[in-house]
PyMOL Python script that loads the backbone (N, CA, C, O; Angstrom):
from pymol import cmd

cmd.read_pdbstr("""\
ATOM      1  N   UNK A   1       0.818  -1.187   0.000  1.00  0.00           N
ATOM      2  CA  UNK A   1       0.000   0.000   0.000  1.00  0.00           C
ATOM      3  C   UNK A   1       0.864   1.254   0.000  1.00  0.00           C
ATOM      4  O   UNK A   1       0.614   2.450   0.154  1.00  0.00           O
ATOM      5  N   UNK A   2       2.100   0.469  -0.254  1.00  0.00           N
ATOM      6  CA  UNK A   2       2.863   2.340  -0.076  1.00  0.00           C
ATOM      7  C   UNK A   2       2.426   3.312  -1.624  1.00  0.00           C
ATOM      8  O   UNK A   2       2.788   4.486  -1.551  1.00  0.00           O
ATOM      9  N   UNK A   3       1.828   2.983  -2.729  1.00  0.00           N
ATOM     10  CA  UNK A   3       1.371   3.870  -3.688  1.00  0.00           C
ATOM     11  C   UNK A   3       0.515   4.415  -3.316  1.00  0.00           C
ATOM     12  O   UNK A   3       0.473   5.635  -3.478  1.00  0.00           O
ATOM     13  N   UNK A   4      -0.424   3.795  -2.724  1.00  0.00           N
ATOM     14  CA  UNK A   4      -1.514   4.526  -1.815  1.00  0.00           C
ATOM     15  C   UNK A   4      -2.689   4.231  -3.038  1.00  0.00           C
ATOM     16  O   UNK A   4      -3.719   4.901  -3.107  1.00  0.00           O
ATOM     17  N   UNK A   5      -2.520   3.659  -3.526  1.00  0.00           N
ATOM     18  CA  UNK A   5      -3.476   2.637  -5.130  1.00  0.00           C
ATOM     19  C   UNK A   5      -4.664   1.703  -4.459  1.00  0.00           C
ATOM     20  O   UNK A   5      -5.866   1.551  -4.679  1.00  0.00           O
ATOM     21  N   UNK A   6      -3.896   1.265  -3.713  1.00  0.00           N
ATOM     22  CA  UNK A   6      -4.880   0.027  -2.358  1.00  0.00           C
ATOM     23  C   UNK A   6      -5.539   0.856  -2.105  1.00  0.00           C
ATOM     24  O   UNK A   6      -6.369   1.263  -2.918  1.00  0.00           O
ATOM     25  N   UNK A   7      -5.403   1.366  -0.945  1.00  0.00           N
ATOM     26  CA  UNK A   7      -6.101   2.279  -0.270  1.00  0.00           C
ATOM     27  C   UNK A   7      -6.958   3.108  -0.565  1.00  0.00           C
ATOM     28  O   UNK A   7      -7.862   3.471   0.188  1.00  0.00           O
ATOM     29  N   UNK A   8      -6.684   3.656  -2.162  1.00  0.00           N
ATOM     30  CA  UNK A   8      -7.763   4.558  -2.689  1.00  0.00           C
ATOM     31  C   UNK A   8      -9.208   3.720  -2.760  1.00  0.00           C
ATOM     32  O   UNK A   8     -10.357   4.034  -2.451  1.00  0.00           O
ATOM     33  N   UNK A   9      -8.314   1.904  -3.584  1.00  0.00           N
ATOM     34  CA  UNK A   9     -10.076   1.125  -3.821  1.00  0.00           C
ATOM     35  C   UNK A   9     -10.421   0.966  -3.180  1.00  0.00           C
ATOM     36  O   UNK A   9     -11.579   0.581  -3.343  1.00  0.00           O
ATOM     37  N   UNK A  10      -9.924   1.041  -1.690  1.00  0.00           N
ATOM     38  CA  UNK A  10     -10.551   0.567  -0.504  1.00  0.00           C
ATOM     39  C   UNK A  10     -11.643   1.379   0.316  1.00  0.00           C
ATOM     40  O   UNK A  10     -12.321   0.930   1.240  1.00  0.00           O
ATOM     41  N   UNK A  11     -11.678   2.707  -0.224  1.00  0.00           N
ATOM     42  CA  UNK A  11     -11.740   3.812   0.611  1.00  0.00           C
ATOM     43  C   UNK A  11     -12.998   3.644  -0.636  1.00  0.00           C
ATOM     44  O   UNK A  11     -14.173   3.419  -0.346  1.00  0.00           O
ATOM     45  N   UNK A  12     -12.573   3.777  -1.826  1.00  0.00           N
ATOM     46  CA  UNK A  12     -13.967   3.856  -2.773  1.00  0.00           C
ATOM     47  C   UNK A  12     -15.397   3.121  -2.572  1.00  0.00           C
ATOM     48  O   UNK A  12     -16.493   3.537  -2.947  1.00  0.00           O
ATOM     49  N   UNK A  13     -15.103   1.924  -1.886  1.00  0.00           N
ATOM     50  CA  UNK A  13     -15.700   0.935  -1.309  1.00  0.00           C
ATOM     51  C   UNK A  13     -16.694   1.063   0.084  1.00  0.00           C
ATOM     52  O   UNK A  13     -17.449   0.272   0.649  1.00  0.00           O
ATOM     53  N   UNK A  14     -16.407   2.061   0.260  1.00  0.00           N
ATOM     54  CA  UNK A  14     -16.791   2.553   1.812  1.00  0.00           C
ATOM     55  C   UNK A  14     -18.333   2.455   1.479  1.00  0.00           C
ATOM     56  O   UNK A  14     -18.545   2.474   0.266  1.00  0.00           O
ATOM     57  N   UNK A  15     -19.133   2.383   2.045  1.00  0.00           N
ATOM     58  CA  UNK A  15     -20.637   2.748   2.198  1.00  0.00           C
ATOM     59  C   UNK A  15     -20.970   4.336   2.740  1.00  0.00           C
ATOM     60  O   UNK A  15     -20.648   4.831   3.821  1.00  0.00           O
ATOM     61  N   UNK A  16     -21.735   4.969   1.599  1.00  0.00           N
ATOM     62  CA  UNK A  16     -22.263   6.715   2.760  1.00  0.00           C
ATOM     63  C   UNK A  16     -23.688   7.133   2.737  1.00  0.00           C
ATOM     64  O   UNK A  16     -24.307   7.553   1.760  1.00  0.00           O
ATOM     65  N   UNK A  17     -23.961   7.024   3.498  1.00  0.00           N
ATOM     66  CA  UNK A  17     -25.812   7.186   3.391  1.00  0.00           C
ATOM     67  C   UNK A  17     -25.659   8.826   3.135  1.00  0.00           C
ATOM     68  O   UNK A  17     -24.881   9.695   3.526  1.00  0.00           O
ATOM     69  N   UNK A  18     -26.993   8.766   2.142  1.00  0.00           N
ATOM     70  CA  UNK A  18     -27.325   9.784   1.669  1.00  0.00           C
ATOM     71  C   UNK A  18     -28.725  10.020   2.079  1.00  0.00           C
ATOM     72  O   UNK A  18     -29.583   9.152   1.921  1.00  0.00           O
ATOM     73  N   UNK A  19     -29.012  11.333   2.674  1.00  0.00           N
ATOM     74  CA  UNK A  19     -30.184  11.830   2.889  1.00  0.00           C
ATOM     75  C   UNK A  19     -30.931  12.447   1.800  1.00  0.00           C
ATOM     76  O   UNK A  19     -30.101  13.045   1.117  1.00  0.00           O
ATOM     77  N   UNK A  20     -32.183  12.601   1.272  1.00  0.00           N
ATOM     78  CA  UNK A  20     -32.449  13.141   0.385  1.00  0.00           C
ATOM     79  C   UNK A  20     -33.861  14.048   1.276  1.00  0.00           C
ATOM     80  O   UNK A  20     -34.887  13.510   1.690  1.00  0.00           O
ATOM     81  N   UNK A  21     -33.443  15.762   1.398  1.00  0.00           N
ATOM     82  CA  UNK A  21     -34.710  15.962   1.983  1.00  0.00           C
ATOM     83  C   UNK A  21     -35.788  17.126   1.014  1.00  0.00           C
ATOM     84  O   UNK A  21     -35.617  18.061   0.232  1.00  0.00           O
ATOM     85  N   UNK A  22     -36.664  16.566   1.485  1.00  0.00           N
ATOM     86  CA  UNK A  22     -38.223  16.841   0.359  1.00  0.00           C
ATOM     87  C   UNK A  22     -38.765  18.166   0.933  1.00  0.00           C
ATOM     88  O   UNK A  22     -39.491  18.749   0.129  1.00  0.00           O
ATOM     89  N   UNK A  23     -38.573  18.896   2.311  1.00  0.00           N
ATOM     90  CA  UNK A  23     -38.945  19.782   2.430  1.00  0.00           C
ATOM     91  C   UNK A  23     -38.729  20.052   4.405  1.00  0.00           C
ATOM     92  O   UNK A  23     -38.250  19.255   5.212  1.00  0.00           O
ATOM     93  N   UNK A  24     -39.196  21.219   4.617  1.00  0.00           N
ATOM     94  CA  UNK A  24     -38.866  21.269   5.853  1.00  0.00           C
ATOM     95  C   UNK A  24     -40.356  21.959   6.277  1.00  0.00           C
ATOM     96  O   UNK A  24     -41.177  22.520   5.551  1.00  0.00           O
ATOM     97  N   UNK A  25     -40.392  21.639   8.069  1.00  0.00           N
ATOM     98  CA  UNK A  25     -41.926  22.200   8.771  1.00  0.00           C
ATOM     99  C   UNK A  25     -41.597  22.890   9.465  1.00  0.00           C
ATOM    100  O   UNK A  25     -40.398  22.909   9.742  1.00  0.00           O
ATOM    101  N   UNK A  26     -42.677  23.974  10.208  1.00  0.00           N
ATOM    102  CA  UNK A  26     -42.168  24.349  11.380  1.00  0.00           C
ATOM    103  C   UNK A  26     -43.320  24.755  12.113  1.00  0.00           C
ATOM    104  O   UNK A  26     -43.739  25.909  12.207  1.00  0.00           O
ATOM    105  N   UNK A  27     -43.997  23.317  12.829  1.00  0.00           N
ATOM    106  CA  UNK A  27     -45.269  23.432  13.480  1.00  0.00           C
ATOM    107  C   UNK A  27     -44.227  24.014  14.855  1.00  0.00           C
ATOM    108  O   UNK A  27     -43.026  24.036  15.125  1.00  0.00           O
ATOM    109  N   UNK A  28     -45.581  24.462  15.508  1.00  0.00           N
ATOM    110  CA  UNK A  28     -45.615  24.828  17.142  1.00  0.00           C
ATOM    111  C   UNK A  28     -45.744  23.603  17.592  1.00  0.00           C
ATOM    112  O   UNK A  28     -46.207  22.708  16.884  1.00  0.00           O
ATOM    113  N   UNK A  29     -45.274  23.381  19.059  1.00  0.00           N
ATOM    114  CA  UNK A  29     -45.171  22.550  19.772  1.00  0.00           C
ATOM    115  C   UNK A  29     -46.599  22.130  19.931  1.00  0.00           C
ATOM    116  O   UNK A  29     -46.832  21.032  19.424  1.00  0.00           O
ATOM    117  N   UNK A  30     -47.412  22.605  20.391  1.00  0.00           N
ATOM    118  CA  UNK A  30     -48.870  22.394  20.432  1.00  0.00           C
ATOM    119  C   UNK A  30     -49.405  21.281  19.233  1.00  0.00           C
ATOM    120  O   UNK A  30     -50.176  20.345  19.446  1.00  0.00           O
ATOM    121  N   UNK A  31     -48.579  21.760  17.490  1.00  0.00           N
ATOM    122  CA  UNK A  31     -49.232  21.371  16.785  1.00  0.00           C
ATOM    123  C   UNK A  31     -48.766  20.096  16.845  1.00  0.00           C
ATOM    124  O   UNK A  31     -49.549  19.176  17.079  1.00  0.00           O
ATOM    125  N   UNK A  32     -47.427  19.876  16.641  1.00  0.00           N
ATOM    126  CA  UNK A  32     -46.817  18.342  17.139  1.00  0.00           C
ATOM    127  C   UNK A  32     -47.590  17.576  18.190  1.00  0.00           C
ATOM    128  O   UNK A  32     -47.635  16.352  18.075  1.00  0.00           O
ATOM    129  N   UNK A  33     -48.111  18.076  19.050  1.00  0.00           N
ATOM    130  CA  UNK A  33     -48.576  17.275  20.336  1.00  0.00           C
ATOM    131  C   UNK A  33     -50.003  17.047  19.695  1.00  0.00           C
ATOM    132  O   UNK A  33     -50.453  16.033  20.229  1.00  0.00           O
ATOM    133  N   UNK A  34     -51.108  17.660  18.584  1.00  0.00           N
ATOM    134  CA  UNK A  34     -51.761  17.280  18.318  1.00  0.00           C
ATOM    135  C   UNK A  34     -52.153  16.227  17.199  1.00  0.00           C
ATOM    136  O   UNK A  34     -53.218  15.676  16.921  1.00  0.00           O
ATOM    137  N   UNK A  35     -50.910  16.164  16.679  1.00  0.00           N
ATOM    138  CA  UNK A  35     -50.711  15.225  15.547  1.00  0.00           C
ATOM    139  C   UNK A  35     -51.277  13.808  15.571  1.00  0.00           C
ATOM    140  O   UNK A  35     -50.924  13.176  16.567  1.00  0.00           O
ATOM    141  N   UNK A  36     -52.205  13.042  14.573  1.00  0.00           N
ATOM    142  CA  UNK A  36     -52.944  11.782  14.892  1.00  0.00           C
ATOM    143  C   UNK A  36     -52.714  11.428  13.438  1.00  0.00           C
ATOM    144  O   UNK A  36     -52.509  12.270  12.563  1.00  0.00           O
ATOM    145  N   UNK A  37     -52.774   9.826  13.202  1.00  0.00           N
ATOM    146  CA  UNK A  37     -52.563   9.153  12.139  1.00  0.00           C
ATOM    147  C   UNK A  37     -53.328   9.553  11.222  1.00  0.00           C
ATOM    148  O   UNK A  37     -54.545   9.631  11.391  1.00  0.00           O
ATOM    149  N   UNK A  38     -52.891   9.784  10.403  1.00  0.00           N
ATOM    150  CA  UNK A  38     -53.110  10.020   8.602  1.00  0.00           C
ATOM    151  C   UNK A  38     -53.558  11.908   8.482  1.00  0.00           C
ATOM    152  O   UNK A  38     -54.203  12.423   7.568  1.00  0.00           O
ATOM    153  N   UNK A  39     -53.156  12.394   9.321  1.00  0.00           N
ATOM    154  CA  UNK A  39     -52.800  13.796   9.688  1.00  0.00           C
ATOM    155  C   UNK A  39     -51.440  14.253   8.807  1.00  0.00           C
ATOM    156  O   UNK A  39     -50.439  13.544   8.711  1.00  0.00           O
ATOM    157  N   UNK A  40     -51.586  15.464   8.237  1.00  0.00           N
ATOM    158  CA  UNK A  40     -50.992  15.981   6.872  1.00  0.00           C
ATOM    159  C   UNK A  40     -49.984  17.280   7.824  1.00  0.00           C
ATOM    160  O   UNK A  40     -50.338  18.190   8.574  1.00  0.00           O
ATOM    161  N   UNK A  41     -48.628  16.811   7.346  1.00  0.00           N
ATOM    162  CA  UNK A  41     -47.837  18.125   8.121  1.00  0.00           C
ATOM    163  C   UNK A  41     -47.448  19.090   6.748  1.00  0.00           C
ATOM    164  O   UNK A  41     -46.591  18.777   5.921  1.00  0.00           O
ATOM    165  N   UNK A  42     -47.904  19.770   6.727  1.00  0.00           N
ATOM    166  CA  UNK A  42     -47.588  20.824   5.359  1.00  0.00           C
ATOM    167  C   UNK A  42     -45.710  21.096   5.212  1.00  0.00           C
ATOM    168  O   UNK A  42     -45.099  21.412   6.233  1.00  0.00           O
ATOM    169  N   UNK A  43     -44.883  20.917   3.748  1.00  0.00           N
ATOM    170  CA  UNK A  43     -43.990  21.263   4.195  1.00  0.00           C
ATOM    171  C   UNK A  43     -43.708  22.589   3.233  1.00  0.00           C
ATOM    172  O   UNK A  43     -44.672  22.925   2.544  1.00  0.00           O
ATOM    173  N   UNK A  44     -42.672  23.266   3.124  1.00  0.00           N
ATOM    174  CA  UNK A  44     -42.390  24.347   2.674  1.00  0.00           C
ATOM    175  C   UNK A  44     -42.093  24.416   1.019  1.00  0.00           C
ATOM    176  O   UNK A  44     -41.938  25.511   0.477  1.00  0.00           O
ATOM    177  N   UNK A  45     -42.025  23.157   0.262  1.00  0.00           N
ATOM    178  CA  UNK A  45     -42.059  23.103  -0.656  1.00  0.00           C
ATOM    179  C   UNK A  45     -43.030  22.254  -1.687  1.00  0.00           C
ATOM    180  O   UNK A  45     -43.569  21.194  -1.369  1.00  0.00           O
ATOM    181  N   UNK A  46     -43.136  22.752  -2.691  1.00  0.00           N
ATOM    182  CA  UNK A  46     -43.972  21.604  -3.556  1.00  0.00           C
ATOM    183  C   UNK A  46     -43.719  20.712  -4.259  1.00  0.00           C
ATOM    184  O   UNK A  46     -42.548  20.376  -4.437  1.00  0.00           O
ATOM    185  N   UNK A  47     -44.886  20.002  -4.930  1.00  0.00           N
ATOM    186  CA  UNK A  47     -44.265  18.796  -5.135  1.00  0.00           C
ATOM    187  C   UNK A  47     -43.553  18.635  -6.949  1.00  0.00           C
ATOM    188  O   UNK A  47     -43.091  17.610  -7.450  1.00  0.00           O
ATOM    189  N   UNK A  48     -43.676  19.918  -7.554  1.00  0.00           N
ATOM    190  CA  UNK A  48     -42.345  19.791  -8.737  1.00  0.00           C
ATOM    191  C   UNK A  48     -41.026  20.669  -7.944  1.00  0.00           C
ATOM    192  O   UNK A  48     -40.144  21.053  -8.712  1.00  0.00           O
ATOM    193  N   UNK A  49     -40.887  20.937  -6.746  1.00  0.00           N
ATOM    194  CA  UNK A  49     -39.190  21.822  -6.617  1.00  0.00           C
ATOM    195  C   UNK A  49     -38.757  20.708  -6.273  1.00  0.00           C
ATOM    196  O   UNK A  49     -39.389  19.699  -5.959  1.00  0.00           O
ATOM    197  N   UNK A  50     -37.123  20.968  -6.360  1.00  0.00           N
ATOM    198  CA  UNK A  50     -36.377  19.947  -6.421  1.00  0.00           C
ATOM    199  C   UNK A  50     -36.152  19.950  -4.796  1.00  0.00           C
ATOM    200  O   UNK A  50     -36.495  20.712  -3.893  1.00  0.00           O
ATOM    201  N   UNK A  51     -35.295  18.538  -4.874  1.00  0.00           N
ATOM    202  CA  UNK A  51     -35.232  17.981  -3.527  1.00  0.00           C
ATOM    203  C   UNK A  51     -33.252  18.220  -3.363  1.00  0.00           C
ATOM    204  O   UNK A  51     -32.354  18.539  -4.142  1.00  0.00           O
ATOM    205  N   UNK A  52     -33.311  17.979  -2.416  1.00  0.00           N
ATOM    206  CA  UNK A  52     -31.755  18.771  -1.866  1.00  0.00           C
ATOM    207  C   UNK A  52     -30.998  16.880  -1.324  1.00  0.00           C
ATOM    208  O   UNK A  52     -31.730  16.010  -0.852  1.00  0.00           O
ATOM    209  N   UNK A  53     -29.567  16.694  -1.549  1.00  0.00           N
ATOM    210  CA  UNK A  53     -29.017  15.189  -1.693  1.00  0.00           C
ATOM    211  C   UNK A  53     -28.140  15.698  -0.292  1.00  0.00           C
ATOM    212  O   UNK A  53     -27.244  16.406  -0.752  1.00  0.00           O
ATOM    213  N   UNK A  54     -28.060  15.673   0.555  1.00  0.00           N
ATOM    214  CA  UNK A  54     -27.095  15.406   1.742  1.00  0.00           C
ATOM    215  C   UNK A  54     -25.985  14.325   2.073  1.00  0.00           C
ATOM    216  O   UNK A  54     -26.557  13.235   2.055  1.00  0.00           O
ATOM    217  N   UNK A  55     -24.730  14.173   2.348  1.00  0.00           N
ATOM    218  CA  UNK A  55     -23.843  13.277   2.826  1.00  0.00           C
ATOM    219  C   UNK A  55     -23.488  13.693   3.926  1.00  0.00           C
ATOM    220  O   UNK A  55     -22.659  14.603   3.952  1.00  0.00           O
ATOM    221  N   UNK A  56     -24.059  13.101   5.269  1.00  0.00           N
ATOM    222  CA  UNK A  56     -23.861  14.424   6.237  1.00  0.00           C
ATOM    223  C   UNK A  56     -24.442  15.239   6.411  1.00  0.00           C
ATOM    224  O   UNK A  56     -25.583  15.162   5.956  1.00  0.00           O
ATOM    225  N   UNK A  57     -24.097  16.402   7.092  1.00  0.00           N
ATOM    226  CA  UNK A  57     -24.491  17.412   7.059  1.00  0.00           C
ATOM    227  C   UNK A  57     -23.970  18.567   5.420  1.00  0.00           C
ATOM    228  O   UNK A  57     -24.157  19.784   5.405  1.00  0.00           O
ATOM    229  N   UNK A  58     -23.475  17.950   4.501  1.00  0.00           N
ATOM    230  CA  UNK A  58     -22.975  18.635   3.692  1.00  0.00           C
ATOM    231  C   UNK A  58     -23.995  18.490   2.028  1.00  0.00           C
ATOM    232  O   UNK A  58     -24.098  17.358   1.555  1.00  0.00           O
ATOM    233  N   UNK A  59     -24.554  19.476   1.407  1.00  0.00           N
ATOM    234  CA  UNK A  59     -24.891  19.200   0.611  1.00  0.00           C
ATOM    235  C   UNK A  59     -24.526  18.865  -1.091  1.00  0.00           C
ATOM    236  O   UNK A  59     -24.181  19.754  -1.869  1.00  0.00           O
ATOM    237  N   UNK A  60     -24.646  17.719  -1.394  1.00  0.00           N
ATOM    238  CA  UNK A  60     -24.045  17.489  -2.945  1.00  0.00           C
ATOM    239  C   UNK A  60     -24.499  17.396  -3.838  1.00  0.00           C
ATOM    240  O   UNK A  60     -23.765  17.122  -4.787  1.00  0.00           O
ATOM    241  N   UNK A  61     -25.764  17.539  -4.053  1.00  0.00           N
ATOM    242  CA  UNK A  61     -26.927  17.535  -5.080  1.00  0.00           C
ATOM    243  C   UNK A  61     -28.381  18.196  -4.858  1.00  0.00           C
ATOM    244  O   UNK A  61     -28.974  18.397  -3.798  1.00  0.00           O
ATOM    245  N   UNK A  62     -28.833  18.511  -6.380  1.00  0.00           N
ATOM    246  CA  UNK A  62     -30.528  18.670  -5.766  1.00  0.00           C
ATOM    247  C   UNK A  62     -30.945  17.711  -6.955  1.00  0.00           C
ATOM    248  O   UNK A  62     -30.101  17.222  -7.705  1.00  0.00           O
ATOM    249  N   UNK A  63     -32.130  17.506  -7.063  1.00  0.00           N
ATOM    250  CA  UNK A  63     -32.524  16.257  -8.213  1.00  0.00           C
ATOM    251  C   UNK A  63     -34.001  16.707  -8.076  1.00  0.00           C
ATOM    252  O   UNK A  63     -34.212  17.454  -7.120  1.00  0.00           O
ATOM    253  N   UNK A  64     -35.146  16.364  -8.918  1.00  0.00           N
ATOM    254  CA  UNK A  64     -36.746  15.628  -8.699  1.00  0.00           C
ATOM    255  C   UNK A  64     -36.652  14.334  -8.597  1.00  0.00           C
ATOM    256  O   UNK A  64     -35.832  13.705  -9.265  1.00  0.00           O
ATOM    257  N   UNK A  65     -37.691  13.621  -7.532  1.00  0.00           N
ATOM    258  CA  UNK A  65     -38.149  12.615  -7.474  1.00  0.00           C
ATOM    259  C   UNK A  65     -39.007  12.236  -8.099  1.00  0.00           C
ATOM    260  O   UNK A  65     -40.087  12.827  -8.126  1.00  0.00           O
ATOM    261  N   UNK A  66     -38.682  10.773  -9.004  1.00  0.00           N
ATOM    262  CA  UNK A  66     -39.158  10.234  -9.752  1.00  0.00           C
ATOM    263  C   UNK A  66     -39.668   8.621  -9.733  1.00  0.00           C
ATOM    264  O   UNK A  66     -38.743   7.853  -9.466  1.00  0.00           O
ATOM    265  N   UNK A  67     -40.469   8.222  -9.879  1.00  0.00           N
ATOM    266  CA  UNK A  67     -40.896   6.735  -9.588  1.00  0.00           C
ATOM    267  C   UNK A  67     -40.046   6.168 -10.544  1.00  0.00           C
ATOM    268  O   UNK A  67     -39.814   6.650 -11.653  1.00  0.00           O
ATOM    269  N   UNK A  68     -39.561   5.067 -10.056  1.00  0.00           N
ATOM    270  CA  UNK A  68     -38.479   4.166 -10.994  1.00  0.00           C
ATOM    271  C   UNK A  68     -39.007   2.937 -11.689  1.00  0.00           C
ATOM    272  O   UNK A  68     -39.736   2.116 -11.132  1.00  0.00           O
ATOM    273  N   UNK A  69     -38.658   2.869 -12.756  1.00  0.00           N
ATOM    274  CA  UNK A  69     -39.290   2.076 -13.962  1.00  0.00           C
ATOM    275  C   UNK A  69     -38.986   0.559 -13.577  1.00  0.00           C
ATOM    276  O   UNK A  69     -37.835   0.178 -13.368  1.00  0.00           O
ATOM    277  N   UNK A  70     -40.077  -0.266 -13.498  1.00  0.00           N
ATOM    278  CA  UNK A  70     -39.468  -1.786 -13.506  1.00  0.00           C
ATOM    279  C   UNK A  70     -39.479  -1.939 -11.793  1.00  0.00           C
ATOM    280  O   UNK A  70     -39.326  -3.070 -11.332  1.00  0.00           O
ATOM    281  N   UNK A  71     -39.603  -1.156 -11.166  1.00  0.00           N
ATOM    282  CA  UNK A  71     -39.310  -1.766  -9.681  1.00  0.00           C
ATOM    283  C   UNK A  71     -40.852  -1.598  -8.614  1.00  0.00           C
ATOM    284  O   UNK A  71     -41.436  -0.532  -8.423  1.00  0.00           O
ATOM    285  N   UNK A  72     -41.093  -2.406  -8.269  1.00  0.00           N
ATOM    286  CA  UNK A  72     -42.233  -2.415  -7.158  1.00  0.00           C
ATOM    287  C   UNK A  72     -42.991  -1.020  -7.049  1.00  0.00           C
ATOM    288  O   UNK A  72     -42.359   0.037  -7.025  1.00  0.00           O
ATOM    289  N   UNK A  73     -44.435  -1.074  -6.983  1.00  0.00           N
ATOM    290  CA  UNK A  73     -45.119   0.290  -7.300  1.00  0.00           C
ATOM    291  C   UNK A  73     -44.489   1.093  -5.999  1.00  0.00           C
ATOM    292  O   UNK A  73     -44.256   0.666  -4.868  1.00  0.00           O
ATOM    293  N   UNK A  74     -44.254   2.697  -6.687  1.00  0.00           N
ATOM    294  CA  UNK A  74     -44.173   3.295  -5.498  1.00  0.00           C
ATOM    295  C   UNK A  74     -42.792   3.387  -5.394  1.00  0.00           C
ATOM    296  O   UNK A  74     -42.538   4.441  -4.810  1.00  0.00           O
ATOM    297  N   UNK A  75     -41.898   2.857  -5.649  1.00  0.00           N
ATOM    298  CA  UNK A  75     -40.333   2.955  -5.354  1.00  0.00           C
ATOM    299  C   UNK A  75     -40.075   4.173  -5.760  1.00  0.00           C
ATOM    300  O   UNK A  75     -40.605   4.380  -6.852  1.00  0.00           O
ATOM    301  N   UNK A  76     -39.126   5.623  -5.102  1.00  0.00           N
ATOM    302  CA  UNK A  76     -38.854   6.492  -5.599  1.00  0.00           C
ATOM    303  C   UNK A  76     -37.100   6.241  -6.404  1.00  0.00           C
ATOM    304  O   UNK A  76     -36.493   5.174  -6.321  1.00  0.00           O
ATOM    305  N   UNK A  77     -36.673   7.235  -6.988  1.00  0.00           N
ATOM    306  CA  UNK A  77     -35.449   7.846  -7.060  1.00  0.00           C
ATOM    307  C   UNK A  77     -35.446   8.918  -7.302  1.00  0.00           C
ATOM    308  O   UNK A  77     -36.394   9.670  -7.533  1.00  0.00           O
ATOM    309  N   UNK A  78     -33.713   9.222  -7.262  1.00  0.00           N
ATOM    310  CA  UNK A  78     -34.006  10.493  -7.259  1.00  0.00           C
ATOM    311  C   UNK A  78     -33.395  11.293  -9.079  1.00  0.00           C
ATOM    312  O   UNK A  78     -32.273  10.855  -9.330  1.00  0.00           O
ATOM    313  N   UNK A  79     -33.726  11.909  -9.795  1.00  0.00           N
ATOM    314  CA  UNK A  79     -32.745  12.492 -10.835  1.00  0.00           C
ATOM    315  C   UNK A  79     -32.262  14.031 -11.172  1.00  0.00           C
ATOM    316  O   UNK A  79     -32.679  15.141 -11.501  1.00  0.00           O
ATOM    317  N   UNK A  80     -31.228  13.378 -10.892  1.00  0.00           N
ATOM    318  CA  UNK A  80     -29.948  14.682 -10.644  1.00  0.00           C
ATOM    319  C   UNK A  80     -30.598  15.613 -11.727  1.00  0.00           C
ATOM    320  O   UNK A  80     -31.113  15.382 -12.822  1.00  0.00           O
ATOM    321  N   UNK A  81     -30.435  16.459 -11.188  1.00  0.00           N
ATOM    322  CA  UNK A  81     -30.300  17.800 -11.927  1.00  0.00           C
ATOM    323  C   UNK A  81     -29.070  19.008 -11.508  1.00  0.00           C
ATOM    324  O   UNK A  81     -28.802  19.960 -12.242  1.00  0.00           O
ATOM    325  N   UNK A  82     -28.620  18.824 -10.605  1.00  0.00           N
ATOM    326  CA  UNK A  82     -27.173  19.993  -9.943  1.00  0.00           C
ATOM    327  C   UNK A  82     -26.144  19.160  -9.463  1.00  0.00           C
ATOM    328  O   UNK A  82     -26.530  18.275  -8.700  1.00  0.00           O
ATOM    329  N   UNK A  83     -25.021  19.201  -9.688  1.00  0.00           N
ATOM    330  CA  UNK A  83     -24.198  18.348  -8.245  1.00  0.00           C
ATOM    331  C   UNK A  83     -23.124  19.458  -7.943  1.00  0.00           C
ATOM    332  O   UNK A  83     -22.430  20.022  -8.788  1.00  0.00           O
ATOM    333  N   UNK A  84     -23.113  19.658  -6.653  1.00  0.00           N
ATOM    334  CA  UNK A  84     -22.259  20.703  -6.126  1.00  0.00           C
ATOM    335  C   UNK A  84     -21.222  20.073  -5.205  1.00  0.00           C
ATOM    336  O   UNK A  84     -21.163  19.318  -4.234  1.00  0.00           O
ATOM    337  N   UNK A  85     -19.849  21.303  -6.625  1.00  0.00           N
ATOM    338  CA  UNK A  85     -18.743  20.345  -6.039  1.00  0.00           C
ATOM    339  C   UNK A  85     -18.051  20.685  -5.108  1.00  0.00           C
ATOM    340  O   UNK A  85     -18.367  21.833  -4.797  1.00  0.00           O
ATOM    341  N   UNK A  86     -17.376  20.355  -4.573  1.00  0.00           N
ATOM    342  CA  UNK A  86     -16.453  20.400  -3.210  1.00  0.00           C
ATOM    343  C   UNK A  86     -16.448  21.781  -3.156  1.00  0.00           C
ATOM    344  O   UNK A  86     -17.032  22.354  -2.236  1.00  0.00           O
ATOM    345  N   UNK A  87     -16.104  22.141  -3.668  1.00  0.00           N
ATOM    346  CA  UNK A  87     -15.608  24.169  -3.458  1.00  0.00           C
ATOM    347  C   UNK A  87     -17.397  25.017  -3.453  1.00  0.00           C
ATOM    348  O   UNK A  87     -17.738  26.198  -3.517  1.00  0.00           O
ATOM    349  N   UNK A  88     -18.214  23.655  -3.340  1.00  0.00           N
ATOM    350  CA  UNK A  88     -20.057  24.980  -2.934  1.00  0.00           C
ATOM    351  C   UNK A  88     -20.209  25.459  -4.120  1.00  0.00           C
ATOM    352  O   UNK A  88     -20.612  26.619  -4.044  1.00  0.00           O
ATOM    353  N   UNK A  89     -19.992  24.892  -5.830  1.00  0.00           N
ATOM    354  CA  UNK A  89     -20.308  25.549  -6.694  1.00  0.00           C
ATOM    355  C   UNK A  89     -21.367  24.233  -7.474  1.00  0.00           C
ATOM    356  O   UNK A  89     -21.180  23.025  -7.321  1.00  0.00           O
ATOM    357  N   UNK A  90     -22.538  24.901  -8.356  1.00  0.00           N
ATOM    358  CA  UNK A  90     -22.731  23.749  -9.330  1.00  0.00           C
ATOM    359  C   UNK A  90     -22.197  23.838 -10.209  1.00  0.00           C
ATOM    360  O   UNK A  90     -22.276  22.964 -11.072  1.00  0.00           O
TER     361      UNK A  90
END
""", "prot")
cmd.dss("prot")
cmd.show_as("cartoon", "prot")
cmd.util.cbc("prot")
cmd.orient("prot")
């Protein structure tokens, strides 16, 4: 491993969960405490803006969510539309 060649595939290999978030709320405490099943929390965006890709706390993409062809009804993904690179630019 002294090229450091190993180590790169190894590191490529890693697993990183990615968050993908659809929108944000901001009930009052009250409204949280009244919350009951099949109760609708409004969020701040709709449903054509794009969705924001997280690794971390750091963001690397925005995309629309799209139902994926061929896989069990209902399965989302997501398709890129921005990827922002290391230096915060798209």
């Amino acid at each position: 491993m002294a090229d450091g060649t190993q180590g790169g595939a190894a590191l490529g290999r890693v697993p990183v969960e990615i968050t993908v978030a659809v929108g944000r709320a901001h009930p009052t405490v009250a409204e949280l405490l009244a919350l009951e099943r099949d109760a609708v929390l409004p969020l701040d965006r709709g449903v054509d803006d794009l969705v924001e890709l997280y690794a971390g706390d750091r963001l690397i993409a925005r995309g629309r969510l799209q139902e994926i062809d061929g896989e069990p009804s209902g399965r989302l993904g997501v398709c890129l539309t921005e990827v922002v690179r290391a230096d915060g630019t798209d």
